[in-house]
C-alpha positions in Angstrom: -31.8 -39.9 -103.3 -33.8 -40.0 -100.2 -33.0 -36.3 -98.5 -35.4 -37.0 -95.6 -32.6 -38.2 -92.7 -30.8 -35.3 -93.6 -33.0 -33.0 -93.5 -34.5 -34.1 -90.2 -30.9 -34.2 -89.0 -30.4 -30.6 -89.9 -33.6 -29.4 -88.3 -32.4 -30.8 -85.1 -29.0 -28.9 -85.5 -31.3 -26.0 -86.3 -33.1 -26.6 -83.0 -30.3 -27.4 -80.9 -28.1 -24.1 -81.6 -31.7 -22.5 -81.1 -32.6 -23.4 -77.7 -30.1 -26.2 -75.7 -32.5 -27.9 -73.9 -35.8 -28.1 -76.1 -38.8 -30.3 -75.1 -39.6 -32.8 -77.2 -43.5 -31.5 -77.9 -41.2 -28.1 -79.2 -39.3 -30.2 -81.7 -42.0 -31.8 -83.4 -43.8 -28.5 -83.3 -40.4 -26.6 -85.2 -40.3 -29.4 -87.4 -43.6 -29.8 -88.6 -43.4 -25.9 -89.8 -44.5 -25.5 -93.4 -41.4 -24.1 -95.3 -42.0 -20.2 -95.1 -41.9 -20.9 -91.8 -38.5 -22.0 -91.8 -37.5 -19.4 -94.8 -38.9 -16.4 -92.2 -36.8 -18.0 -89.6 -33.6 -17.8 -91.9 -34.5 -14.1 -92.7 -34.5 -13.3 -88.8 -30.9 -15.1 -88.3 -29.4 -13.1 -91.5 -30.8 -10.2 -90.1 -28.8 -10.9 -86.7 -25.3 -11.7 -88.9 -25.8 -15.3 -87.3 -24.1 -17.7 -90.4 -24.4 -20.6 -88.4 -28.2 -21.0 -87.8 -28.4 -19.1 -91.2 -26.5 -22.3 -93.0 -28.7 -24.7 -90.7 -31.6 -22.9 -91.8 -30.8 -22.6 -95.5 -30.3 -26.8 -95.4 -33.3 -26.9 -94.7 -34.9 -25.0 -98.0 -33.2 -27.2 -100.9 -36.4 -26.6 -103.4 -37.6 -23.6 -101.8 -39.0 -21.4 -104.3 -37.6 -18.3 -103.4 -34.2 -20.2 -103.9 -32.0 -16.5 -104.4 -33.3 -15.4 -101.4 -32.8 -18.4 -99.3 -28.4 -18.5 -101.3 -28.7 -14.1 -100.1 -29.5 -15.3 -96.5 -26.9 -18.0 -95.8 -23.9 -15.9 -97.5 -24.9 -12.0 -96.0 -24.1 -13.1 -92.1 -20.2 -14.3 -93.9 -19.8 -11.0 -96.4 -16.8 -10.1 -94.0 -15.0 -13.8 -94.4 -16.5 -15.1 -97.9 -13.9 -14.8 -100.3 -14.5 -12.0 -103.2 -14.9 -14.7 -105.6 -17.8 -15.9 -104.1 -19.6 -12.6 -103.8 -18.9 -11.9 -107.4 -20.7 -15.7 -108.8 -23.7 -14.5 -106.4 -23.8 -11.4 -108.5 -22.3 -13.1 -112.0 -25.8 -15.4 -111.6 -28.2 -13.2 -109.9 -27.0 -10.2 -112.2 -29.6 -7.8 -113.0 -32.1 -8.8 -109.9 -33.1 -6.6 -106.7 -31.2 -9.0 -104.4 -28.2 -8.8 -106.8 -28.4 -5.3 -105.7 -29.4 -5.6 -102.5 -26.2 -7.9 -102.2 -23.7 -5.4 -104.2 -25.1 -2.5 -101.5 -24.1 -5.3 -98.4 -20.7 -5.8 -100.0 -20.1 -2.2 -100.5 -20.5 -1.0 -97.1 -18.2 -4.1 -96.0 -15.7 -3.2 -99.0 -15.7 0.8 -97.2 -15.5 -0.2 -93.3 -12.2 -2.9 -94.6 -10.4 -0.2 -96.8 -10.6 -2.3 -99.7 -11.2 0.7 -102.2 -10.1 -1.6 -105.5 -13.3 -3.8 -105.1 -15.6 -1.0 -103.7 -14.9 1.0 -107.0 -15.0 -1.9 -109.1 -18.7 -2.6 -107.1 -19.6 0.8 -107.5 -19.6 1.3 -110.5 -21.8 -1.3 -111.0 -24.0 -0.5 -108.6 -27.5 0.8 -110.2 -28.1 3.7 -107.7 -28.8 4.0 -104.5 -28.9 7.3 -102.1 -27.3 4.8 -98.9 -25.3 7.2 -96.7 -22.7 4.9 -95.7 -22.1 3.8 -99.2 -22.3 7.6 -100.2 -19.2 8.6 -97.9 -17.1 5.6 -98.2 -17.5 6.2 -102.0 -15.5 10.3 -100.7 -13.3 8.5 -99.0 -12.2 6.2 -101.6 -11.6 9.4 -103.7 -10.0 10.9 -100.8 -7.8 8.0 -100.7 -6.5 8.9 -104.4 -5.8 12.7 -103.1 -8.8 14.1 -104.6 -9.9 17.2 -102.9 -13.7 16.0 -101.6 -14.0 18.9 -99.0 -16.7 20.4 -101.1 -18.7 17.1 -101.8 -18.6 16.2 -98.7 -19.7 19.4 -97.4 -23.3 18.9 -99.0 -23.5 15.3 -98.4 -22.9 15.6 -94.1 -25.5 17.3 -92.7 -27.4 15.0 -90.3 -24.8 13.5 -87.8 -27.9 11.1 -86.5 -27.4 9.0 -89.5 -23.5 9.4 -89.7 -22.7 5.8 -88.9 -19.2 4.8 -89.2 -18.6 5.2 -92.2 -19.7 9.3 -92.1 -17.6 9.7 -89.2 -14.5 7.9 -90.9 -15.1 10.2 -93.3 -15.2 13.3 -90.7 -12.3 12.0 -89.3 -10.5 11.2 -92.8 -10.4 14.9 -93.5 -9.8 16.8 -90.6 -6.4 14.2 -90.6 -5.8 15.4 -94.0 -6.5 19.0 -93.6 -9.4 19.1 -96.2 -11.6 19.8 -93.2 -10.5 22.7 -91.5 -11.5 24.1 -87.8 -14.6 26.2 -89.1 -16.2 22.7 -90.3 -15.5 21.0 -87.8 -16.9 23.0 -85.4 -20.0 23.4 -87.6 -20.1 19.6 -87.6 -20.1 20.0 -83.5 -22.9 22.4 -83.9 -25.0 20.3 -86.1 -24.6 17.2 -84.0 -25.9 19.1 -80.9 -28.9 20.7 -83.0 -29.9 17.2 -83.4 -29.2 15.8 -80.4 -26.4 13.0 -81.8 -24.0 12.6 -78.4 -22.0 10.1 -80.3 -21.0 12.5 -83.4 -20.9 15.1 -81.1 -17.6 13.0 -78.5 -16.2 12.6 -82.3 -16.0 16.1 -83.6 -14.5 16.9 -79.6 -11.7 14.9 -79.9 -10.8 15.9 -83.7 -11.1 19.3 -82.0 -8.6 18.6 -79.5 -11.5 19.0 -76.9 -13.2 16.9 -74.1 -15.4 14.5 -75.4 -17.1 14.1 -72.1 -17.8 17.3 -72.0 -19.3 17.6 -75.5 -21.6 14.8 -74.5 -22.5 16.5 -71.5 -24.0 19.7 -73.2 -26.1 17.2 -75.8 -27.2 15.2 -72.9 -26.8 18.0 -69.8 -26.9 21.5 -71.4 -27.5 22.7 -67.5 -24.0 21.3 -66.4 -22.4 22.5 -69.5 -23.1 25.5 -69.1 -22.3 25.5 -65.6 -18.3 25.6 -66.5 -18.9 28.2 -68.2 -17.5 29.9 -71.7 -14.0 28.1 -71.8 -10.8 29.3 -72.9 -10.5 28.6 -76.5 -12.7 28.2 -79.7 -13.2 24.5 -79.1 -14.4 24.7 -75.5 -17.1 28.2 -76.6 -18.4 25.6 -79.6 -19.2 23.3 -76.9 -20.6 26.0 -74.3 -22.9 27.2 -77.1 -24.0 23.7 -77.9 -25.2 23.6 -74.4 -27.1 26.7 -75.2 -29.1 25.9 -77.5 -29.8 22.4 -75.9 -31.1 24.3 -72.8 -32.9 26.5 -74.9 -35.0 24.0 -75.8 -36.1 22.8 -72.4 -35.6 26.7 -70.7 -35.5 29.9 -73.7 -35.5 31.9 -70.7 -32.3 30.1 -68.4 -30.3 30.3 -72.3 -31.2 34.0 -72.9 -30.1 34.9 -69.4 -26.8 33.0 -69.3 -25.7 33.7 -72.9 -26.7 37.5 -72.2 -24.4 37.1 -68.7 -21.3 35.4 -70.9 -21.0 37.3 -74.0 -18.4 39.8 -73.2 -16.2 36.1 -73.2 -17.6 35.4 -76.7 -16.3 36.1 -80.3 -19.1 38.6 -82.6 -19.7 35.5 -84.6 -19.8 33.3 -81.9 -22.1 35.6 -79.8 -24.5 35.5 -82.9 -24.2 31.3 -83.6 -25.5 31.5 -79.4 -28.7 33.5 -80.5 -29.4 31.2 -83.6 -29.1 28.2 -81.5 -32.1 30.2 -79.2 -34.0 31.8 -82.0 -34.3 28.0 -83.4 -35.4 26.8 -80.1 -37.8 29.7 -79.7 -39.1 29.3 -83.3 -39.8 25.6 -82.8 -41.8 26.8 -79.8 -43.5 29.3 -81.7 -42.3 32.2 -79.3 -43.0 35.9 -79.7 -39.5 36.8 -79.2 -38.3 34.4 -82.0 -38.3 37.2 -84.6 -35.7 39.2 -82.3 -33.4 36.2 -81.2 -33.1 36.0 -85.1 -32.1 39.4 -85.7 -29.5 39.2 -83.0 -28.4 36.0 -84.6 -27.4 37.7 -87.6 -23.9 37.3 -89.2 -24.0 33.7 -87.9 -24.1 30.3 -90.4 -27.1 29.2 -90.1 -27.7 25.4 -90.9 -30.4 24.2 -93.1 -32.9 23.9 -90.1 -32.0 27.1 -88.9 -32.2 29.0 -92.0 -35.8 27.1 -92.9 -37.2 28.5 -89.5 -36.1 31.8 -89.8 -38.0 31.9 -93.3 -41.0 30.3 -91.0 -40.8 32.6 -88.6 -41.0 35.7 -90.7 -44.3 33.6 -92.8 -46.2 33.8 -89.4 -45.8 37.4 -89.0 -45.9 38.2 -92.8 -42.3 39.6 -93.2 -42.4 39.1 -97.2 -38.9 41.0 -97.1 -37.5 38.4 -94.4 -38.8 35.5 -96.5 -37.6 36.8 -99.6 -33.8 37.1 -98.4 -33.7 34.1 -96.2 -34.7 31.8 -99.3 -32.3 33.5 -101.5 -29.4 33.0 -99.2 -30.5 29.1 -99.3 -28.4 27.0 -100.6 -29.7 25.8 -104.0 -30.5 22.1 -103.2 -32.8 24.0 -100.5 -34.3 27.1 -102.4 -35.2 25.0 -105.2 -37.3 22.6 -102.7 -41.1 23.4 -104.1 -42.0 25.0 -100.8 -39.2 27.5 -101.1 -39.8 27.9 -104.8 -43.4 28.6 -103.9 -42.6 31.6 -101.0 -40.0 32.8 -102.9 -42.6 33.8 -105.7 -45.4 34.6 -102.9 -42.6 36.6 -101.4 -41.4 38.3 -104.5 -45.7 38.9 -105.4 -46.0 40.6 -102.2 -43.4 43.1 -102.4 -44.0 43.8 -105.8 -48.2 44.9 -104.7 -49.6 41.8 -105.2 -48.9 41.7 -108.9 -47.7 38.5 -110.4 -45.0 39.6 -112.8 -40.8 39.8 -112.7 -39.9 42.1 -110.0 -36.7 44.5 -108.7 -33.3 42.3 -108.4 -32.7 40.9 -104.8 -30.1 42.2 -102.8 -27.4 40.7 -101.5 -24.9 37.7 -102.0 -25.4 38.5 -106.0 -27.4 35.7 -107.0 -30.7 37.0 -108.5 -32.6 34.7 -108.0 -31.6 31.6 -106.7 -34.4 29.0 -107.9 -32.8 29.7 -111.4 -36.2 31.0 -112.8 -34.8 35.2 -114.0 -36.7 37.0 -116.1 -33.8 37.8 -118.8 -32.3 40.9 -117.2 -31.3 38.6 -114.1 -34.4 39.5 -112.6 -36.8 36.6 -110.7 -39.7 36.2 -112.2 -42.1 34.8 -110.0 -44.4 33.4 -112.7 -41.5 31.1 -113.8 -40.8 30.4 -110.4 -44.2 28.9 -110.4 -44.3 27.5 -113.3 -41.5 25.4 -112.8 -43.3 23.8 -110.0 -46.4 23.4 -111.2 -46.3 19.9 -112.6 -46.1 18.5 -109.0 -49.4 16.9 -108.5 -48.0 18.2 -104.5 -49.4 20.3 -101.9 -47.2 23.1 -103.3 -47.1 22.3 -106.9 -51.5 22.7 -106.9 -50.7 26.3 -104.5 -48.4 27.3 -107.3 -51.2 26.1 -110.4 -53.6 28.5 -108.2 -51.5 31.1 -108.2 -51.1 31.4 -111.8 -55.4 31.7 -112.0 -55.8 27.7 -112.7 -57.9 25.3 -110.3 -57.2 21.8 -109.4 -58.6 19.1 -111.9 -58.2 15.7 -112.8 -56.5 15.0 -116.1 -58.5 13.1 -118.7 -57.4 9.5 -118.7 -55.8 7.8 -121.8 -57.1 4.1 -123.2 -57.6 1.7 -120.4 -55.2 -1.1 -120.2 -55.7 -4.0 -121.1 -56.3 -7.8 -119.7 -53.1 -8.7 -121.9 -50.9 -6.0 -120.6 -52.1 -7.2 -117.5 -51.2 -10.5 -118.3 -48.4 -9.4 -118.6 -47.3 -8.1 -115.3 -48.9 -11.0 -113.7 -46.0 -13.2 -115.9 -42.9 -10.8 -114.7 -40.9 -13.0 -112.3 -40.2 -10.4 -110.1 -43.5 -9.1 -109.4 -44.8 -11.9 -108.7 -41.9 -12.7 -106.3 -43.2 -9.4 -104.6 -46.6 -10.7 -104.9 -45.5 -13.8 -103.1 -43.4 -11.2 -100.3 -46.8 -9.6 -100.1 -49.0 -12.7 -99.4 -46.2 -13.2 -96.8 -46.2 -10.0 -94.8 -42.9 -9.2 -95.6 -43.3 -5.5 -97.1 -39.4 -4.7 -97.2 -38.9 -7.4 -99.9 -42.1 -7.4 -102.0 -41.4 -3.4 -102.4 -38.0 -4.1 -102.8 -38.6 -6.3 -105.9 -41.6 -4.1 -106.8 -39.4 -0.9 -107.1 -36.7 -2.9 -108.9 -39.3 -4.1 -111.6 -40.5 -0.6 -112.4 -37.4 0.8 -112.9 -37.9 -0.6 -116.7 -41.2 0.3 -117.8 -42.8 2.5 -119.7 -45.6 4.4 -118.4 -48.0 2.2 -120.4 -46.6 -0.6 -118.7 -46.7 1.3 -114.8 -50.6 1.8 -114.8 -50.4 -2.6 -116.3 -48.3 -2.7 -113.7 -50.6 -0.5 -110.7 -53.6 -2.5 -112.4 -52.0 -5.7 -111.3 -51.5 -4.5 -107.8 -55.0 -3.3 -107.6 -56.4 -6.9 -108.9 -54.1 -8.2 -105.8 -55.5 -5.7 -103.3 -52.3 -4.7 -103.0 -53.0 -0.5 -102.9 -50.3 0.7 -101.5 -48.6 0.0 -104.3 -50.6 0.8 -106.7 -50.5 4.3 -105.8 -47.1 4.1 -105.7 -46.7 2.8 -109.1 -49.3 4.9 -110.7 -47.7 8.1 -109.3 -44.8 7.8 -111.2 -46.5 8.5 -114.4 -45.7 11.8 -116.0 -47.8 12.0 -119.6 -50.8 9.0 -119.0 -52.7 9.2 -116.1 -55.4 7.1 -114.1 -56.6 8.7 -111.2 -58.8 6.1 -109.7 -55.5 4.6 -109.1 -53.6 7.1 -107.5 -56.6 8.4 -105.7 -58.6 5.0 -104.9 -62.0 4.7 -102.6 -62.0 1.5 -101.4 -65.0 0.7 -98.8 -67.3 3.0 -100.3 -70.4 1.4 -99.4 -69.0 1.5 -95.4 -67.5 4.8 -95.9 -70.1 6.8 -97.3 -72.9 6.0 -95.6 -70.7 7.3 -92.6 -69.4 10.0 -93.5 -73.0 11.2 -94.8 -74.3 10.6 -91.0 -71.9 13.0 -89.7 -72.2 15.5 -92.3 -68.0 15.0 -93.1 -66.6 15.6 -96.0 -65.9 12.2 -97.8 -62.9 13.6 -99.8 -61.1 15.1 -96.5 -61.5 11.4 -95.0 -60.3 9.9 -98.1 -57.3 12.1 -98.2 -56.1 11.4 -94.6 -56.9 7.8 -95.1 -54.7 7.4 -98.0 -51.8 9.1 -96.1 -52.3 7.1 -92.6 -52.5 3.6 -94.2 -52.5 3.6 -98.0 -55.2 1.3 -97.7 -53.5 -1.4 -95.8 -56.1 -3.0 -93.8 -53.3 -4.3 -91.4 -51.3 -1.9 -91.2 -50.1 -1.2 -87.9 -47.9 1.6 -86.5 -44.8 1.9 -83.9 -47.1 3.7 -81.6 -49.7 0.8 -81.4 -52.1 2.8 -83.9 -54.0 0.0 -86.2 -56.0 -0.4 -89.5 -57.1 1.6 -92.3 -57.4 4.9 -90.5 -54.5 4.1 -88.0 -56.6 4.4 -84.7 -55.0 4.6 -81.5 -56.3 2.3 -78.8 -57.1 4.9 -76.4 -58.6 6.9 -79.0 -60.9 3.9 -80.2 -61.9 3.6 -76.4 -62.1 7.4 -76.0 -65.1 7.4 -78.9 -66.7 4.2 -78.6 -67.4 5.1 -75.1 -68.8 8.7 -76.4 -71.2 6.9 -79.2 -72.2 4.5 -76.7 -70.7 1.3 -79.0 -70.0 -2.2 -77.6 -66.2 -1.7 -78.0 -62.8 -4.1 -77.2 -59.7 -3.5 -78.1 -59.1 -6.6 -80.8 -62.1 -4.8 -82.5 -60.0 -1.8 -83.7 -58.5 -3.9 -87.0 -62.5 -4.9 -88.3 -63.0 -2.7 -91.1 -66.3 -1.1 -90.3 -65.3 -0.5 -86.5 -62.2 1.3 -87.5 -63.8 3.3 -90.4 -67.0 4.4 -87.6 -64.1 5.1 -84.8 -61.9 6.9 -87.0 -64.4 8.6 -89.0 -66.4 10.0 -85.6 -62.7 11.3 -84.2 -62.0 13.3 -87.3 -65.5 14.8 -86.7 -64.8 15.3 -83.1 -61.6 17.2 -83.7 -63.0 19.0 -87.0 -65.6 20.4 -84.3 -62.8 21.3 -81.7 -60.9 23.4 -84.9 -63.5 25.6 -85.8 -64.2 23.4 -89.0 -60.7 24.3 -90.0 -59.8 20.9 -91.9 -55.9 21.6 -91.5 -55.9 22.3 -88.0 -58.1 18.9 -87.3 -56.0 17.2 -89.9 -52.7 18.1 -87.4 -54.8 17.4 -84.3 -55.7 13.9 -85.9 -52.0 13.4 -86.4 -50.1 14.9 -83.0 -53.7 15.2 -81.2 -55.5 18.2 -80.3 -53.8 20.0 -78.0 -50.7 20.6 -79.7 -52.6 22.4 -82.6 -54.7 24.1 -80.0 -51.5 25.8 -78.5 -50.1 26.1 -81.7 -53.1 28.5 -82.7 -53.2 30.3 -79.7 -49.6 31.0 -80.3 -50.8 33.1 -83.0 -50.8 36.8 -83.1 -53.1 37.3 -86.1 -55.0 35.3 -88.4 -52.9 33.5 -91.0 -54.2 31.8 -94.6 -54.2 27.5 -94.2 -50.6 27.2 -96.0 -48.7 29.6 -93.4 -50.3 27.4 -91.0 -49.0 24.2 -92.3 -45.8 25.2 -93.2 -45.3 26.4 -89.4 -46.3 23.4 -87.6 -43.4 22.7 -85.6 -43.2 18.7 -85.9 -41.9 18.1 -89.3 -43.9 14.3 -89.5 -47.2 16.5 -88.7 -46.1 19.3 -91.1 -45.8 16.6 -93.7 -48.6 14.9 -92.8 -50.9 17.9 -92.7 -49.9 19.1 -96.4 -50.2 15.5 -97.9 -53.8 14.9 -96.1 -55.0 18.5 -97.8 -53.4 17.8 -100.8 -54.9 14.4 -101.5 -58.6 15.8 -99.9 -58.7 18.2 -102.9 -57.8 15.8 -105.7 -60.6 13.2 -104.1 -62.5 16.2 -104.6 -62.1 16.8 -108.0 -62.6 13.0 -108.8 -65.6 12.9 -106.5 -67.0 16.3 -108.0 -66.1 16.0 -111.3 -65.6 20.0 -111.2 -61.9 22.0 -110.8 -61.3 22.4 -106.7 -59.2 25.0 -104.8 -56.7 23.9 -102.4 -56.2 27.4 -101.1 -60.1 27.6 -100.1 -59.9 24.7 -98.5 -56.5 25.4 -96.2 -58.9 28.7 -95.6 -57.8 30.6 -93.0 -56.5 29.9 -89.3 -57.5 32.1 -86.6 -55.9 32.6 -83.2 -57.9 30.1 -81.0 -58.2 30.4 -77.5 -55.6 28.6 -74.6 -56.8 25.8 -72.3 -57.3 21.9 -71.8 -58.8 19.9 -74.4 -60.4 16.7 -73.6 -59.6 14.3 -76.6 -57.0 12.3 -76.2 
C-alpha cells in the first residue's frame, strides 16, 4: 500500500492546526523534517494536553522506532476521556516498561482528581513505586474514603504546601470536612504555607479556618499590611497576623520584633512563642546575633522541620553542644536519623561527655534516649554507634563520621574488571539502548527515565556493565549515577571520573590549584556534560556564567565572545582561573570559595563576617543559609577528597581539608 498521499495529507493537517496561514516555503520546510523531528514535535503537543495535533502528529510516525513512545504521546493529552479499557491494553502490552509506568503514574493522578478510587487502587497496587506527591495523597484520600483514620499519615506526608497541588489540598480539605484534621493542624498548615511563601495553600487553609482568604494572602504577599490590622479577634485571625510576622521578619527583623513586642499582651503564651520562632528563623537565615535569643523566647512553640533544623544551626555556630544535643533529639525520627543529624548528635553527645568518644549520660527530656536508635544497652546513646551507622555513606557526613571513629578516607580496592561480554550485554538491553537513543537526542528526561527503569534489575555485577556502557557512550552522567549504587563491588574511576585530563592538568598546574578540588566541583556543576546548560544561563563543563566568563577573560587578557563559553578548553581555563580568583579572595579556604563559586563571593564574604569566632569547615557548611549552596558546598568537598585519594593513592582527611573558617572582614568584593 502506497502511504505517501496520506501521509502528506496528514502533515498538512499537522501544519494547518499549527499555524492558519503558513507560507508555502514553511510547508515544504515542516515537511521535509527527518522523523525525530516530527516525534520531538509530538512530545511538545502531549506535553501541552493538545490530542489533536498529538494524533496528527502520531500519523505521521507509522514505523517510527520508538513506536511506545510515539502510542504514550497520542493517548496521554485523552487520559481524562479514553475509556479505562484502553488505558489498561497500553499497559496489558507495554507491561513491565518505564513508559508503562510512566503511563500508570498519568492515570493515577487522573483516577485521584475524578474520584474514581476502584481503578486508582486497582492501578496502585500495581504501580512499581514512585515518591509522586499527588499520587501520594490521593492514595490517603482513597483510604479516607473507606473511613480509615489517615490523620497521622498524612501528618508526615504534608509538609511543603509549595508542592501541594490539588490533590494535597483535596486532601487538606478532605479532613478538616471530616474532622480528622482538627484546628491545631490546620493552623500549622497556615503556618507552614507562609514559612514558604505558598499564597495559594495559604487562601486554602483561611477559608477551612473560617477566615479571610484575602487577608491570608496579604500577609504571604504583604506582611506590612497585615500586620497593619493588627492581632484580630480570634485564633484564626492571630495565625494570620503571625504569618505576617514572620514574612516581615524576613525583609525587616527589626519592624517584626517591635510590632510583635507592641501586640503581645493580645496574644496566647503559645502563640506569643510561635511569633518569636517565625523571627528567630528569619534572624537565623540571616545569620543574626540575636537569633540565639529570639530562639529562647520561642520556646514552648512547634517548631516545623525548618525551624527546628535552624535552631540546631544556630546553636553549631556558637558551639552550644547542649542546644544541639536536645534540638536533634526532639526531631522527629525521619529528621534525626538524616546523616547530618546523626553525625551532630554524636559530635554533640562527644562534646559534652569531654571529648571522649564513648556512650554517654541519658538525654533529658521527651523520654526517648536517643532518637537515631543507636543506645548503648542501658538506653543510653552511644555515639560510636551513632557513627557507625552512618559510616557506609560514601557522603560528606558519612567520611566526617569514618574520621571520627580514627579512620581516613580511602578508595576501596576494586573487584575483577568487567568484561567486553557483560558489556555486550548492556549494549543488547532494549531499554538502554532506547535511553541511548533519548541521549543521542537531547532528551535527558526520557533516556534517564528508561536508564533508571533498567537498573532497577541488576545485580551489581551487571551496574558497573552497565556504568561501563555509559562511559563507552560518553554518557558520564550516568555513569556515576549507575556506579554509585553499588554497595559490595566498587570502581572508582567510574564514580569519580577525570575526563580532559590533558586540558585540565596542565591548567590547574599553572595556577598552583588543587586538581582534586576542581574535579570535585566539576563533577557536581555538570557531571561532565559538555552541554549542559543551566536556568540561570550558566554553560559547559564547569557551568560558567556569562558575565563571569567576560569578568576573567578580560582579567587574563584572552580574546573572549560569548559563544566561546561551551568550547571545552575556554570553559575549563575560565572556570578553572575563577575558582583560583575566589580561592584567593577566601583565604585559601576551599569551602568558603567552593560557596562563593556557587552563590558568588559576596554572600560568603558576609556570611563570614557574620561570624563571632572561628568555626571548623563543617559548621561552616552546615550553616550556609541557601540550602542549594549548602548542598552544593558539602558535595564539592566531599567529592574533592575522594579525587584525592584516587589521585594520591594515600588515605585523605575531609575534616583537614573543610579546615577552619575565620571571621573575615565586611566590604565590597569585586567578582561578580
Amino acid at each position: 500500500m502506497n502511504y505517501l498521499p496520506k501521509l502528506l495529507a496528514g502533515a498538512l493537517l499537522a501544519l494547518a492546526f499549527a499555524d492558519p496561514a503558513p507560507a508555502q516555503s514553511d510547508r515544504v520546510a515542516v515537511l521535509a523534517r527527518p522523523a525525530d523531528d516530527t516525534f520531538m514535535l509530538l512530545r511538545e503537543a502531549a506535553q501541552k494536553n493538545d490530542s489533536a495535533r498529538a494524533a496528527l502528529l502520531a500519523g505521521l510516525l507509522p514505523n517510527y522506532e520508538m513506536a511506545q513512545y510515539v502510542e504514550y504521546y497520542r493517548l496521554k493529552p485523552r487520559l481524562r476521556t479514553a475509556s479505562p479499557d484502553e488505558v489498561r491494553d497500553f499497559l496489558r502490552r507495554h507491561d513491565g516498561s518505564a513508559i508503562a509506568e510512566r503511563l500508570r503514574l498519568d492515570w493515577l493522578a487522573e483516577l485521584g482528581r475524578a474520584r474514581d478510587w476502584t481503578n486508582f487502587d486497582q492501578q496502585l497496587a500495581l504501580l512499581a513505586g514512585s515518591d509522586d506527591l499527588q499520587v501520594r495523597c490521593y492514595a490517603l484520600m482513597s483510604r479516607h474514603a473507606k473511613g480509615e483514620n489517615v490523620a497521622p499519615d498524612a501528618r508526615k506526608l504534608l509538609l511543603h504546601p509549595p508542592s501541594y497541588g490539588d490533590a494535597c489540598g483535596a486532601l487538606v480539605a478532605a479532613l478538616a470536612q471530616s474532622g480528622q484534621f482538627g484546628t491545631d493542624d490546620l493552623l500549622f498548615q497556615l503556618r507552614l504555607a507562609g514559612e514558604m511563601d505558598a499564597t495559594g495553600p495559604s487562601r486554602r487553609t483561611a477559608l477551612l479556618l473560617g477566615a479571610s482568604d484575602t487577608r491570608a494572602a496579604q500577609a504571604v504577599d504583604y506582611p506590612a499590611l497585615a500586620m497593619a490590622r493588627g492581632v484580630g479577634g480570634n485564633a484564626s485571625e492571630r495565625a494570620i497576623y503571625l504569618v505576617a510576622i514572620g514574612r516581615m521578619a524576613r525583609t525587616s527583623l527589626r519592624l517584626a520584633v517591635v510590632a510583635l513586642e507592641k501586640n503581645a499582651p493580645g496574644l496566647t503564651p503559645v502563640e506569643l512563642a510561635t511569633g518569636w520562632a517565625g523571627i528567630a528563623h528569619a534572624a537565623s537565615l540571616a545569620l543574626d546575633p540575636e537569633a540565639h535569643e529570639y530562639w529562647r523566647r520561642a520556646n514552648g512553640a512547634r517548631l516545623s522541620n525548618e525551624q527546628i533544623q535552624w535552631k540546631t544551626r544556630t546553636a553549631l555556630r556558637r558551639h552550644d553542644w547542649a542546644t544541639v544535643r536536645d534540638t536533634i533529639a526532639a526531631m522527629p525520627p525521619q529528621l534525626s536519623n538524616d546523616p547530618a543529624w546523626t553525625y551532630w548528635h554524636a559530635r554533640a553527645l562527644q562534646a559534652l561527655n569531654g571529648g571522649v568518644p564513648r556512650a554517654t549520660a541519658a538525654m533529658p527530656g521527651n523520654g526517648n534516649s536517643n532518637s537515631n536508635g543507636n543506645g548503648n544497652g542501658n538506653g543510653q546513646p552511644d555515639p560510636i554507634a551513632m557513627y557507625r551507622s552512618i559510616v557506609d555513606q560514601n557522603s560528606f557526613y558519612g567520611q566526617l563520621a569514618l574520621e571520627a571513629l580514627g579512620q581516613r578516607i580511602s578508595i576501596p580496592p576494586p573487584g575483577p574488571p568487567v568484561t567486553a561480554a557483560e558489556v555486550d550485554a548492556m549494549a543488547a538491553n532494549p531499554g538502554l539502548r532506547r535511553a541511548l537513543r533519548f541521549f543521542k537526542m537531547r532528551m535527558r528526561a526520557e533516556g534517564a527515565r528508561e536508564w533508571n527503569w533498567e537498573l532497577r534489575k541488576f545485580s551489581e555485577r551487571e551496574l558497573l556493565a552497565a556504568a561501563e556502557f555509559a562511559r563507552q557512550n560518553d554518557i558520564l552522567d550516568r555513569m556515576v549515577n549507575t556506579s554509585e549504587r553499588t554497595r559490595t563491588m566498587f570502581d572508582y574511576t567510574q564514580r569519580f571520573p577525570s575526563p580532559h585530563i590533558e586540558i585540565l592538568h596542565p591548567t590547574t598546574q599553572d595556577l598552583g590549584l588543587d586538581k582534586s578540588w576542581v574535579y570535585g566541583l566539576i563533577r557536581q556543576e555538570s557531571r561532565f556534560m559538555l552541554d549542559a546548560r543551566s536556568s540561570a544561563g550558566a554553560s559547559g563543563l564547569m557551568q560558567v556564567m556569562p558575565s563571569t566568563g567576560d569578568y576573567v577573560a578580560r582579567k587574563l587578557g584572552l580574546d573572549y565572545v560569548k559563544d566561546k563559553l561551551t568550547d571545552l578548553r575556554t570553559n575549563i581555563v575560565l572556570g578553572a582561573n575563577y575558582m583560583n580568583m575566589v580561592l584567593e579572595r577566601a583565604d585559601g579556604s576551599q569551602p568558603v570559595a567552593t560557596a562563593a563559586y556557587n552563590a558568588g563571593p559576596g554572600r560568603p564574604k558576609r556570611w563570614r563576617a557574620s561570624l563571632a569566632e572561628p568555626v571548623e569547615g563543617a559548621i561552616f557548611a552546615e550553616t550556609i543559609p541557601f540550602m542549594e549552596t549548602r548542598i552544593y558546598v558539602k558535595n564539592v568537598m566531599s567529592n574533592a577528597t575522594n579525587y584525592a585519594a584516587l589521585f594520591e593513592n594515600r588515605p585523605q582527611s575531609l575534616k583537614a581539608r573543610l579546615g577552619v573558617v575565620t571571621p573575615g572582614p565586611r566590604g565590597n568584593n569585586d567578582l561578580p
